[in-house]
N, C-alpha and C positions, 0 to 999 in steps of 0.2 A: 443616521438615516442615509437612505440613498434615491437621487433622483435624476431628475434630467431640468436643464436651463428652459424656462419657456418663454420667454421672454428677458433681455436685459435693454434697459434706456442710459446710454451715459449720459445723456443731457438733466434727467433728473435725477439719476442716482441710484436708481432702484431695478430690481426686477424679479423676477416670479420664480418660482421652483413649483416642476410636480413631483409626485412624491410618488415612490414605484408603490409603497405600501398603500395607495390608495386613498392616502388621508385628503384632506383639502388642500389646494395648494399653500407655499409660505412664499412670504417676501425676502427678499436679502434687500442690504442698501452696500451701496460702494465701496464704503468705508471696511464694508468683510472683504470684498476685494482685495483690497489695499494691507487687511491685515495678513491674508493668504497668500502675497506674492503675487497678485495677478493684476493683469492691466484692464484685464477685461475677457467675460467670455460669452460667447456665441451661442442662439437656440440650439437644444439638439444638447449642446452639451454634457457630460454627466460628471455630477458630483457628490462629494459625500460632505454634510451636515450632521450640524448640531440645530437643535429648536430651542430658545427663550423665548417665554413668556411675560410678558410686560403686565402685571395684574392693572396698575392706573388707568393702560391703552385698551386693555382688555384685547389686545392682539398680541400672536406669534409672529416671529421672526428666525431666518436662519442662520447662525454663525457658526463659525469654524470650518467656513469653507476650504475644501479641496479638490481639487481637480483630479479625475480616475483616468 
């Protein structure tokens, strides 16, 4: 999938992806960051993702982020 950063917090860890496909948005948390090489990125940004679904949390999440 592909979207744009719409928010990131390093203080908590987390932050938001829209999704160009319309869907709802998803969370990333830092640690995809960290596993994609990155320090850190910026609203506006665009990236491409993967989505896991957590059935326990009953929430999505994005990983395998990359930076376009």
């Amino acid at each position: 999938m592909i979207g744009a950063v719409k928010s990131y917090d390093p203080r908590r860890g987390s932050g938001i992806i829209s999704r160009d496909d319309g869907r709802p948005d998803v969370m990333f948390y830092a640690n995809e960051l960290e596993n994609a090489g990155l320090a850190s990125v910026a609203s506006g940004e665009r990236v491409s993702f993967d989505v896991k679904t957590d059935l326990a949390l009953k929430r999505s999440f994005a990983v395998n982020l990359t930076r376009l």
